[in-house]
C-alpha positions in Angstrom: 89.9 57.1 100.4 89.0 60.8 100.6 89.6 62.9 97.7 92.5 64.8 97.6 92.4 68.7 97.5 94.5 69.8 93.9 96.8 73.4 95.5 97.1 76.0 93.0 100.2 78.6 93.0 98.3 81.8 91.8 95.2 81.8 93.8 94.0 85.2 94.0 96.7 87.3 91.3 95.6 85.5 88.3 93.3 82.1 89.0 94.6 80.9 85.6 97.2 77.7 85.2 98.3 75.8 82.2 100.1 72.2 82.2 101.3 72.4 78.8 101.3 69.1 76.1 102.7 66.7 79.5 103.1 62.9 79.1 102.4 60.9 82.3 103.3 57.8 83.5 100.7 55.8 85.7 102.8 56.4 89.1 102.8 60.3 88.1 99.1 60.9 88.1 97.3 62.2 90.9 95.1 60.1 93.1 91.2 61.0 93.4 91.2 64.9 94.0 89.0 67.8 93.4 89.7 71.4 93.3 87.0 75.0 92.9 89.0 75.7 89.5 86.9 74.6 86.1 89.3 71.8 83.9 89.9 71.6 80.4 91.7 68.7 79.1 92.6 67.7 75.6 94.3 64.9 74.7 96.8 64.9 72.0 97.7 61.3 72.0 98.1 57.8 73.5 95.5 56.0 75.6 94.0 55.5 79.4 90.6 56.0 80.9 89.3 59.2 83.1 87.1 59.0 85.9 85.0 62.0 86.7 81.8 62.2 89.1 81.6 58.4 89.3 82.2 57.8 85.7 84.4 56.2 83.3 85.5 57.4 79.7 88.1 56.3 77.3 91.0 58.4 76.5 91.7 59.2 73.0 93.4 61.4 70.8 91.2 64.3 70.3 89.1 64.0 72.9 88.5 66.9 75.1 87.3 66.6 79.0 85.2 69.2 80.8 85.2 69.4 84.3 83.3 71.7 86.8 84.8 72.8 89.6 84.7 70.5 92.6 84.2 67.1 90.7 85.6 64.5 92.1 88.5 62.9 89.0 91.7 61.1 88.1 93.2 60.1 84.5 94.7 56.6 84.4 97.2 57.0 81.0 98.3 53.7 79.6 101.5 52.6 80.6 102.3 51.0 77.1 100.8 54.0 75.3 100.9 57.2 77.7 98.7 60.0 77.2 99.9 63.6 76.1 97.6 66.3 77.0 97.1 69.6 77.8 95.3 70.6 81.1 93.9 74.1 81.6 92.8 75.4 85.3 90.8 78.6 85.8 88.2 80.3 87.7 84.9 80.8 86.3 85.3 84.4 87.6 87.7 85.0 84.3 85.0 84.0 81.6 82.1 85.9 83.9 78.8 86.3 82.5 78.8 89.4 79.8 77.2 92.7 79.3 75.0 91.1 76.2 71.1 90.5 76.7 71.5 86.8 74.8 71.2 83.0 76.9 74.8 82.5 76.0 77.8 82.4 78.6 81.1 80.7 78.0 81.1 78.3 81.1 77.5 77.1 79.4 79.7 73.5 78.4 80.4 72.8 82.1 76.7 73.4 82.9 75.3 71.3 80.3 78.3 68.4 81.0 77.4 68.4 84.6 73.9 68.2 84.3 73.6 65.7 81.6 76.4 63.8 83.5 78.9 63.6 80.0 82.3 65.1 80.7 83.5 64.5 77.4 83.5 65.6 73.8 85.3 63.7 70.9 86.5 67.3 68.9 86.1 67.4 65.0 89.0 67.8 63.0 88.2 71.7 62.7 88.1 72.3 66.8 90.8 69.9 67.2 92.7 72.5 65.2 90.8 75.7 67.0 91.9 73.9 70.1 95.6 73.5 69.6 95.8 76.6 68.2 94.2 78.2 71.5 96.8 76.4 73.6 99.7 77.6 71.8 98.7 80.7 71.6 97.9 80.9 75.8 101.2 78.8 76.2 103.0 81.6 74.2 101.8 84.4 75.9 102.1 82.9 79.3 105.9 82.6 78.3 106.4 86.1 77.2 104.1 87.6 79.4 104.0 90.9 77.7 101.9 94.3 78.0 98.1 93.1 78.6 98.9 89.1 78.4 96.2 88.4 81.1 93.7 89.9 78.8 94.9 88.2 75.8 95.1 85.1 77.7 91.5 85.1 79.1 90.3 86.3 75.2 91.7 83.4 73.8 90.4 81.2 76.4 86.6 82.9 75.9 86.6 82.1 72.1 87.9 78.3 72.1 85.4 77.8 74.7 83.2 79.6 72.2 83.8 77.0 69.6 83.3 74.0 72.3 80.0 75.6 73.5 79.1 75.7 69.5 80.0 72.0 69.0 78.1 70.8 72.0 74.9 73.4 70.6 75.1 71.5 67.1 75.2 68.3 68.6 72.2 69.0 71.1 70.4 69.9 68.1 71.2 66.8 66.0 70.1 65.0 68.6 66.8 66.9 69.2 66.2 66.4 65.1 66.9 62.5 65.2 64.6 61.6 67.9 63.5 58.2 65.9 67.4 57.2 65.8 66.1 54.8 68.7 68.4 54.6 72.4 71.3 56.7 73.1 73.4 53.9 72.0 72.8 54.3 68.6 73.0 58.1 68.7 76.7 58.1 70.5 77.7 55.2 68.0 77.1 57.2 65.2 78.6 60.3 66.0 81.7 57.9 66.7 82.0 56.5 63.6 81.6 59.8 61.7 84.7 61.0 64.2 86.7 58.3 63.8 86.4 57.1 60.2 89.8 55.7 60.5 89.5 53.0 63.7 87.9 50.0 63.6 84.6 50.3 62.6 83.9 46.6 62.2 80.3 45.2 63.8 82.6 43.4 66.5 84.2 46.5 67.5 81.1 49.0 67.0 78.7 46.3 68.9 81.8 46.1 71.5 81.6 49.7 71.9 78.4 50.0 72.1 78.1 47.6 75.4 75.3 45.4 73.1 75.5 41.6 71.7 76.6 41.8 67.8 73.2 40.5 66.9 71.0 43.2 68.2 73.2 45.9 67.2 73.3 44.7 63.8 69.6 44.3 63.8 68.8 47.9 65.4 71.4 49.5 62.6 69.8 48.2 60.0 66.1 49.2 61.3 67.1 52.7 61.4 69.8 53.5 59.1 68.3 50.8 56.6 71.8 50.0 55.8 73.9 47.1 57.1 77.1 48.7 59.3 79.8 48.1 56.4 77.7 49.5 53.7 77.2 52.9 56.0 80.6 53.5 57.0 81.6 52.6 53.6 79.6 55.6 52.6 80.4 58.1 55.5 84.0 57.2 54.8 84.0 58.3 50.8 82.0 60.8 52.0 84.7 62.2 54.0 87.2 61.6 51.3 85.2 63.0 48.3 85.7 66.5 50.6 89.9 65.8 51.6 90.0 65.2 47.5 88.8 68.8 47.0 90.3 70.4 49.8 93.5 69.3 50.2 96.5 68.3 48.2 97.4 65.1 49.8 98.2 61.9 48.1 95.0 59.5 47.0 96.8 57.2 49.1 97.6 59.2 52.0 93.7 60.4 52.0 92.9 56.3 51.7 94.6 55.6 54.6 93.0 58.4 56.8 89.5 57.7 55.9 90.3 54.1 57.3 90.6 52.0 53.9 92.7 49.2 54.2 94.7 49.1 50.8 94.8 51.5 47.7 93.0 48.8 45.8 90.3 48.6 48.4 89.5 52.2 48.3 89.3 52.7 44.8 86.9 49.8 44.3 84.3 51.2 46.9 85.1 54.8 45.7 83.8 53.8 42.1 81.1 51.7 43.4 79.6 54.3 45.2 80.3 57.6 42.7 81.1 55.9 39.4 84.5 56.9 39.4 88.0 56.8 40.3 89.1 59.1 42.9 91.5 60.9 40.4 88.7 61.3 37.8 86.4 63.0 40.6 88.8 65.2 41.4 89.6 66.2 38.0 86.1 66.4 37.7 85.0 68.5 40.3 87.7 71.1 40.0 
């Protein structure tokens, strides 16, 4: 079936549209289509799959979904578990180049996402803030649309996609710096389990992920991490609790269950096996 052509409202006044924190059934999502405007999609909640430019991606909370203009796509949200999300249309004539002699430009992330074929990045906890704080704030002056809320609008839009472009940069360069890490693979699984320290991060699951037999992912792992899978996200896990510890006031338990431990008891045994102490003694501790 040919692709259907998207219509926009506001062609030529303002080429900017926002579909504000929407849940969709199956039966309300579009069918293949296309349009000229550049896509942003974060997803709040719930699950489905996206296709974009021939390709399929999981659809998670926190994941955000870059699409240039005229790329073929359609999100299929699970019917038990619908996806909320946010979907921002412009055109790329709102974010044009700028006056500054640097190689930087904000629609650098659709560039890079179309040519290295990946149309979507799993936000860190800081963008995922940066990011619903950018929506709100568009959403808010779209509602009031008060003196100069085009320009607000389009400043808000340049610096989240600011912070995306810096994500994707940081990443690019990790990956440049860990050229021995071995396939692709292994590189994407990693950066998954340090996002996503609370799903199941078991060799099943990872391996399953991964699209590999368990027995070759756990044998690759362990050639170059030099640690078995449990042992490593054991570690990147208390990593990422040693910091909520410091930085936050939430409950030992609360910050258990976040980092993916299964029990209170479970957490603080692997918490004093790896730093020699209880969680409440490092954080006395430290502070």
């Amino acid at each position: 079936m040919k692709p259907v052509r998207k219509p926009f409202h506001n062609e030529s006044l303002f080429p900017f549209e926002l579909d504000y924190k929407d849940t969709k059934s199956p039966e309300r999502e579009l069918p293949d289509h296309l349009h000229d405007r550049y896509e942003l999609v974060y997803v709040y909640e719930g699950r489905g799959t996206f296709f974009i430019d021939q390709r399929l991606y999981d659809m998670n909370g926190g994941d955000l979904f870059l699409i240039p203009g005229n790329s073929v796509h359609r999100a299929f949200p699970d019917a038990l578990s619908p996806v909320t999300s946010t979907a921002v249309f412009f055109a790329p004539s709102l974010v044009a180049h700028g006056a500054f002699d640097e190689p930087y430009h904000s629609l650098r992330c659709f560039e890079l996402a179309r040519k290295s074929k990946r149309y979507k990045l799993e936000l860190d906890e800081r963008l995922q803030d940066v990011t619903i704080s950018a929506l709100e704030n568009i959403r808010d002056e779209l509602d009031r649309g008060g003196l100069g809320y085009r320009h607000a609008i389009v400043l808000h839009l340049q610096q989240w996609l600011l912070r995306v472009n810096r994500q994707i940069e940081s990443e690019r360069a990790s990956d440049q710096a860990e050229t021995g890490l071995g396939p692709q693979w292994m590189k994407d699984i990693l950066r998954y389990i340090a996002a996503h320290p609370g799903n199941d991060l078991g060799l099943a699951a990872l391996a399953r992920q991964s699209s590999v037999t368990g027995a070759h992912f756990s044998r690759v792992f362990k050639q170059l991490t030099g640690m078995n899978v449990t042992d490593y996200v054991n570690a990147k896990r208390i990593s990422l609790a040693k910091e909520r510890l410091l930085e936050s006031d939430d409950s030992v338990s609360l910050i258990a269950e976040r980092c993916g431990f299964e029990s209170l008891p479970h957490f603080h045994r692997i918490f004093k096996k790896i730093t020699g102490q209880t969680p409440g003694a490092y954080k006395r501790g430290q502070r």
